[in-house]
Phi, psi and omega in degrees: 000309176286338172279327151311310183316284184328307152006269195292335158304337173320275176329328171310284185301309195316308172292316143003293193286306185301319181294337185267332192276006211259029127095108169282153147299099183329106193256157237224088194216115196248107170277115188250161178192099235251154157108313179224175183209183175065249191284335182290346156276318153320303176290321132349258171322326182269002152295302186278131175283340169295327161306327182277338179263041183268350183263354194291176160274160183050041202262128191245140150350303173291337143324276167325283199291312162339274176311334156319291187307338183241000173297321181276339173273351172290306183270010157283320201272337180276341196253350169312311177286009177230028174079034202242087223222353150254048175290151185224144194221127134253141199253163178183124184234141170200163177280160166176104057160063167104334157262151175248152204220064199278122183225131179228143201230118192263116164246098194318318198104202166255133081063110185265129182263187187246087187313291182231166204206081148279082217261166204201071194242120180273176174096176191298316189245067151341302197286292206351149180271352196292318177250018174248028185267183172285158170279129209299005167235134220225166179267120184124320201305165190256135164302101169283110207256336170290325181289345181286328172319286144011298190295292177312297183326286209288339154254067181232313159311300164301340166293310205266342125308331166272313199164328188270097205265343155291351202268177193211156185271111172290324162227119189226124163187151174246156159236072194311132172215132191270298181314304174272022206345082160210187191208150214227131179235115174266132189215099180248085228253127149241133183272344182082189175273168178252152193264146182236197186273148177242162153306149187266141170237139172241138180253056176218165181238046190254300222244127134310128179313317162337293187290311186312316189297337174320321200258016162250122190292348220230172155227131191318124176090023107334117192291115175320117179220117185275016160295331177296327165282342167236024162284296198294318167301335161285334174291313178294343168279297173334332198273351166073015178299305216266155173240014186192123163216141172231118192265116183263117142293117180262081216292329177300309180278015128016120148210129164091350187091050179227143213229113189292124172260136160228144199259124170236131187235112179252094204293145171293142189309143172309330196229128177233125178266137171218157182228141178218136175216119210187125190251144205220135180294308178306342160225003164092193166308118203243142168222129183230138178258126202207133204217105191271078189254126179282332166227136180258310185215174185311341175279014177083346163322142190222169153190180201230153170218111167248145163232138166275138144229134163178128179350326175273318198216130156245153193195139168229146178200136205237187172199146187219108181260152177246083186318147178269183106046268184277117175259349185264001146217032193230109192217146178263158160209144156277108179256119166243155184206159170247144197189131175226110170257143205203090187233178202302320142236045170206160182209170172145155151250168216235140104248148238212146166172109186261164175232132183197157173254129150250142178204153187260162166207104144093246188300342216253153168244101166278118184258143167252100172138122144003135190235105176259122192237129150247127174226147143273115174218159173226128161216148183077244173246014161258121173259136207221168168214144142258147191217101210202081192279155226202105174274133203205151170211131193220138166239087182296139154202160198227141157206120177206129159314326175243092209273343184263310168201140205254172180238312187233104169179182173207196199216073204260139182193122211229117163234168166240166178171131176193170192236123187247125183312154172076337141319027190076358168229161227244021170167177195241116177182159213226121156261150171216176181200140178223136181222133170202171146230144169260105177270120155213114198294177167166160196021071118086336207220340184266152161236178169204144199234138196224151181218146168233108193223136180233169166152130186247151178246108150318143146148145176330316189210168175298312187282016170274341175275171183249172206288000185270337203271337176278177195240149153222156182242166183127072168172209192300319205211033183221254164221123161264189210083009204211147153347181124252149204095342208296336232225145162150169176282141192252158182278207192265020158234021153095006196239141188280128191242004181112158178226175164264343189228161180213148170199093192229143180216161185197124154295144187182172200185137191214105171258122211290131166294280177206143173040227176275023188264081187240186186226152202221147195223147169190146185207105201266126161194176211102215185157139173303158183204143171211140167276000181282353188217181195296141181217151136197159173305126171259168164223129177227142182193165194169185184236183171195167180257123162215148163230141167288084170296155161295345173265005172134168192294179184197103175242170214196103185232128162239133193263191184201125151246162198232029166249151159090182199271013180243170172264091201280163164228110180238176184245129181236130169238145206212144203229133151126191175323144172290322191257000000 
């Protein structure tokens, strides 16, 4: 009797054992969900828990119907917040060798409005405009609980950016009546007093404090604005002194609403280095060093020392700038420079040493200040030195959406600049120069870029100038199909000495292909002119390949030129910004 028994108990555990080491079958449950579609399905889905455990593992059966059973009250709850508060579901789940099948035909219903709208804002600041519109849900609107959420939110964000850092919602509630199906919304807002700016304290040890306060806008008892703060916290980074900077409001030391900020500022290494490598047709292979002292001493002095190599021009040039008044846009600077050049008809070196004021006034940077220029030059079969000082004023703006590729912007730049014989210089004469380009995108696939560059010279002769001071046409960024330098007016032996006037201009249209790929159709024309010698217009044109790298844009332009009796045809390839 017991040995049967033991027997049949065996068998039990035998089956037991084999059924926990033996692998379950995977079952396979697939979730449809029918009826609504965008956002209302996306919540929907993120509501039903069968749809989030349909991958799990080890998902049994007993599971499945469960979670089924709890599905029509789940998407009930998911379509509530978007005023959807009589939804109908049919539901169905069915089997078939292992697979599952959960499907629900979702019908939302009609749309629960919004009957009445008590909105209410007390306090100092009542008037404000961030809170004295109407409130974004109106009576007819379908109760949207997000935007009412939103709502709430966004003014609680406008208290706390202006100033009014006490208020609070004294009544925030909706009220539903399901039977009559609409809702009632009480939204009761107090601003409190408004709070105001205290003195800056800085918590660092890079800076005289003195210089730092230069870069605070506001003066204490000013009306608390954290746009301000964090203006202020964006100028000091920007300024590159800092690698962390934080404005702390110290709301415990309060006195009067006035509320004191301190700045903990963690400075950036002194010395910052860049390297570069990049090629241009016109000057070939480039190579650069750029060596960045971020700070010289506590008053915030700084300096740049860059060196150029590259097969046309070589060049070093350095600058020690001294902040000003205003320090994020006001500077005295010493620019010295060295420069050695060699393009198709001119060659020669340079020194250089400017003295200058920069400031910006709104969009524009304006420069101020003298230029002591030395040259050695050669051009055509004339060889010169110059020797000159040169008062000189330019004014530049850049506006772009984009700085690596703009679909809208431009580019601008207007200088004067002249010399008087017996002046530290060896003639007389008055330049001016305008130069801009223009981006503007349209349908989606196209851009279209139009450049302009102009300029005239007062003086007796062309040959009163040193060959930097002259005009020439020809090269990458001038018309292409030509040299750079190539262009320009020629003497009686056919060889280009350069002009007093310049006018070139170019058009071009570009349309995207694919991904980052577009193709350029373009037609470059004009030329430096002097009237003592032989001029014509030239023209160049061609297309190009241009892409966006990760490293910046790259175009591949091949021109033609179609003046004089040959076609030159060259290829300019050029790495970097449009503007």
């Amino acid at each position: 009797m017991w040995q049967r028994g033991g027997r049949t108990v065996g068998r039990i555990l035998s089956l037991l054992l084999l059924s926990i080491c033996l692998p379950a079958q995977a079952l396979e449950l697939q979730v449809e969900v029918e009826g609504v579609g965008g956002e209302l399905k996306q919540n929907v889905l993120a509501f039903l828990a069968i749809y989030r455990e349909r991958d799990r593992d080890g998902l049994l059966p007993s599971r499945i119907r469960y979670l089924h059973r709890q599905a029509t009250r789940q998407i009930g709850q998911a379509l509530q917040p978007f005023g959807y508060y009589r939804s109908r579901v049919q539901a169905s789940l069915s089997e078939q060798d292992g697979r599952w099948l959960a499907r629900y035909l979702i019908d939302p219903g009609p749309p629960l409005l919004i009957a009445s709208v008590d909105y209410r804002v007390t306090g100092e600041g009542a008037d404000e405009a961030a809170f004295s519109g109407p409130f974004p849900l109106q009576p007819g609107d379908v109760l949207d609980q997000r935007r009412y959420e939103k709502a709430k939110q966004r003014l609680l964000e406008n208290a706390a950016e202006l100033g009014y850092l006490k208020a609070r919602l004294e009544k925030a509630e909706i009220r539903i009546d399901l039977q009559a199906y609409r809702a009632g919304i009480r939204l009761h807002f107090d601003t409190g007093r408004r709070f105001l700016l205290g003195r800056v304290r800085f918590d660092q040890t890079l800076l005289d404090d003195d210089f730092l306060q230069r870069y605070v806008e506001f003066v204490p008892g000013d009306p608390y604005d954290l746009r301000r703060l964090l203006e202020l916290q964006g100028a000091l980074l920007d300024s590159e002194y800092f690698r962390q900077v934080e404005v702390v409001p110290q709301m415990d030391r309060v006195r009067d609403r006035r509320v004191p900020l301190r700045v903990v500022a963690l400075p950036n290494p002194r010395n910052k280095y860049r390297f570069g490598l990049g090629y241009a047709t016109d000057y070939g292979l480039r190579f650069t060093l750029d060596w960045d002292r971020r700070y010289i001493n506590r008053r915030g002095h700084r300096g740049n020392l860059a060196l150029v190599l590259s097969q046309r021009l070589q060049q070093l040039r350095g600058e020690y700038r001294v902040p000003l008044a205003d320090p994020r846009q006001d500077f005295l600077a010493v620019r010295p420079s060295l420069a050695n050049y060699d393009s198709d008809s001119r060659r020669g070196q340079t020194f250089g040493l400017k003295l200058l004021h920069s400031t910006d006034r709104g969009e524009w940077r304006r420069e101020l200040g003298l230029d002591l220029n030395l040259e050695d030059y050669q051009v055509a079969e004339e060889d010169g030195s110059v020797q000159e000082l040169v008062p000189f004023i330019s004014w530049s703006r850049v506006i772009t959406d984009d700085p690596v590729y703009t679909s809208r912007g431009s580019r601008t730049k207007l200088s004067l600049l002249g010399a008087v014989d017996g002046l530290l210089s060896e003639s007389t004469y008055l330049q001016g120069t305008a130069s801009g380009k223009w981006v503007r995108s349209f349908a989606g696939q196209y851009r279209f870029l139009a450049r302009l560059d102009l300029g005239a010279t007062l003086a007796a002769d062309v040959l009163d100038l040193g060959a930097t001071r002259r005009f020439f046409a020809g090269g990458d960024t001038s018309i292409r199909g030509y040299d750079l330098d190539q262009l320009g007016p020629r003497n009686a032996a056919g060889e280009v000495v350069g002009g007093r006037y310049l006018a070139v201009g170019s058009l071009q249209l570009e349309r995207r292909i694919a991904g980052k790929w577009s193709l350029a159709l373009f037609l470059d024309g004009g030329n430096a002119y002097d009237p003592a010698y032989d001029n014509e217009t030239a023209v160049g044109t061609g297309f190009g390949l241009h892409w966006r790298s990760p490293l910046g844009l790259i175009r591949a332009d091949l021109g033609f030129g179609l003046t004089g009796e040959d076609t030159p045809v060259r290829l300019h390839l050029i790495i970097g910004p449009d503007l």
